[in-house]
N, C-alpha and C positions, 0 to 999 in steps of 0.2 A: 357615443353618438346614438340618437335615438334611431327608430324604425324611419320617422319622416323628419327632414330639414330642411326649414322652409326659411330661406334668407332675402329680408328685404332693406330698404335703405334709399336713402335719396340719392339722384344721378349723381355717379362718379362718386359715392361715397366707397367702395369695391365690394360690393356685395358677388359683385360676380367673380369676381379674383377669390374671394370666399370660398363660396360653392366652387369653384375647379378645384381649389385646395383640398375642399372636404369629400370632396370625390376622391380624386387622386389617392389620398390620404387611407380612403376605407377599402379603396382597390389592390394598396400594397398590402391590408393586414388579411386579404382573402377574402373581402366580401366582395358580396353581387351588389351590386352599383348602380343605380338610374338613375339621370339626370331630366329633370324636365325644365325645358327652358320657357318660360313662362314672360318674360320681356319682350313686350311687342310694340314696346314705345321706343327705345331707343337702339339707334341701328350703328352707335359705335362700340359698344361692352357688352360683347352678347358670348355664354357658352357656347351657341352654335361655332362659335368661329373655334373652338376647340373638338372639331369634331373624329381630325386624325388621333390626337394625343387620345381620345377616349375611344378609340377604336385599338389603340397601341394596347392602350392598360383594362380593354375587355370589360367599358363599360359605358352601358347602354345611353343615347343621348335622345327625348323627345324632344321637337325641339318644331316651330311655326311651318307651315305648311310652307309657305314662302319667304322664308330665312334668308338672307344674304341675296334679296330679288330689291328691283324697283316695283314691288307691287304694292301700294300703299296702305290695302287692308289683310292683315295676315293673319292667320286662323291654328288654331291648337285642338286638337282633339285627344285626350287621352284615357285609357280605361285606369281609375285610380285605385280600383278594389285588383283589378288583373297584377299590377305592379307591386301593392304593396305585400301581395299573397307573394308574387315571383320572387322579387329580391328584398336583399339583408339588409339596404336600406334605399329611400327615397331621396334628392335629395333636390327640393323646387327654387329656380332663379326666378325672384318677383321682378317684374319691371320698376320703375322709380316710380315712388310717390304715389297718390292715392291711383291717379290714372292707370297706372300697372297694375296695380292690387286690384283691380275692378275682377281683370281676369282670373286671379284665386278665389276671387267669393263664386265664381260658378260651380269651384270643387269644394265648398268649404264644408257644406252638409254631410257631403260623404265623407270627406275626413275626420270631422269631428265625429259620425260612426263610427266609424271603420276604427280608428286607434284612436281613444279620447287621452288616453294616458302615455303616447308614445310617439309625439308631437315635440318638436322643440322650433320656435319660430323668434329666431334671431334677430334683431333689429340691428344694424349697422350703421353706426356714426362714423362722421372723419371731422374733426373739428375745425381742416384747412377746407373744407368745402363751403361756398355760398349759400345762405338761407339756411345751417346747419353749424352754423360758428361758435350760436352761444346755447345753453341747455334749455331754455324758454322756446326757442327756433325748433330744435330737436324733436324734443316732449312735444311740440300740438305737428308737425309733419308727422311722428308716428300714431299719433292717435289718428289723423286721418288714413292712414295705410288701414287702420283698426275699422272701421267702422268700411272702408268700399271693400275691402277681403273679407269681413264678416268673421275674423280670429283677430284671438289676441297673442299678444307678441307673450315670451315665458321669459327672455333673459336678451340681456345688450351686449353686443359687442361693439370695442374701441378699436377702429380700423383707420385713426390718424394718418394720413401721409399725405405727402407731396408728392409723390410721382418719384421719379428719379434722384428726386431734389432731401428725399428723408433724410431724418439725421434720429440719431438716438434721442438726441435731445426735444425734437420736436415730439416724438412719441411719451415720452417721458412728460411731457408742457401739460400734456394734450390728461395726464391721470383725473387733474380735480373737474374739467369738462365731464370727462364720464362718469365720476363717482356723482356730480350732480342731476345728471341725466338717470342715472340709475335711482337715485333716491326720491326721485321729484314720479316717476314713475311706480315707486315701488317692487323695481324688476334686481332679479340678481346679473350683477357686472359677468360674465360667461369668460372672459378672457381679453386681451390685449393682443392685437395683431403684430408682428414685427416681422420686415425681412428677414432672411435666414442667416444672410453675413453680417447684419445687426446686432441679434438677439445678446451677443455676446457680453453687446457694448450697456445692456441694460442691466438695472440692478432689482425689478422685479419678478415676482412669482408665481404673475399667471398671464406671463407670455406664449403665445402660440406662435411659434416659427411657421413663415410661407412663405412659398416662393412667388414672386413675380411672376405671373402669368399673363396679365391683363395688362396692357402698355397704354399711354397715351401717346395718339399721333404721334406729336410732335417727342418722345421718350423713343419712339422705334427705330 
């Protein structure tokens, strides 16, 4: 994992089930950990709501001034040079679509300083999601994330599922979606998402095991 990870993706594609992962993930091997939660469009899949578990595993959550409020307009402030100097790694939840990504391009200058080579900014597919089904859908949604965050994405991730409803097989369905999403982009495939009691069930080689973090409603 690099210094900064910046994960974005269309609503309910899990980019935020992502970033808990890759948090979690870098807090077991000893690193220092901050999460910025940068999603301020949608108020159902937010890391804010993971604010005990990252208080458990001793790592840091920035997260909207008025997070889990009926306040309609919510604000983010954060020092991005203080963070990236502090800890061993960053790791930013973009809100969906370009709307969300507006609020990365207020940090994008700095970032692009501050660490131009130590950047990794994930784009997240699910290929059961709406408006993101087929790699034409995919491809012009993240070129728009590209242009209102002012970065560009470096590598894709395939974060296929159904919710509760996954099967190996769907994940498996879901390969030639991504390899064309990747090739039509010219980005490298980063890995294959799979639940953890899944992974077993699969027969490729750049599966990332995760857990379940992130629920839908009606999955809780």
């Amino acid at each position: 994992m690099k210094k900064i990870t910046i994960v974005t993706g269309h609503y309910g594609s899990g980019k935020t089930n992502l970033s808990v992962n890759l948090a979690v993930k870098a807090a077991e091997e000893g690193k220092k950990v901050a999460v910025v939660d940068l999603d301020l469009v949608n108020p159902y899949f937010r890391t804010a709501d993971f604010k005990q578990l990252f208080e458990d595993m001793g790592i840091k959550l920035i997260a909207p001034d008025f997070a889990n409020t009926n306040l309609d307009v919510p604000s983010i402030q954060f020092d991005v040079e203080q963070l990236a100097a502090s800890e061993d790694c960053l790791i930013i939840d973009v809100g969906g679509d370009d709307a969300g990504a507006t609020a990365l391009g207020r940090y994008a200058e700095a970032l692009l300083e501050m660490l131009p080579g130590d950047i990794d900014m994930f784009y997240v597919i699910n290929q059961r999601r709406t408006l993101t089904s087929n790699a034409e859908e995919a491809v012009t949604l993240m070129y728009e994330i590209e242009q209102a965050s002012r970065m560009k994405h470096t590598a894709i991730v395939n974060n296929t599922n159904l919710g509760c409803e996954t099967t190996a097989e769907i994940i498996e369905e879901s390969a030639d979606f991504a390899d064309r999403v990747a090739e039509k982009t010219g980005l490298p495939l980063a890995f294959t998402t799979c639940p953890e009691e899944q992974c077993l069930l699969t027969g490729r080689d750049d599966i990332l095991p995760i857990k379940v973090y992130v629920k839908l409603p009606w999955d809780r």
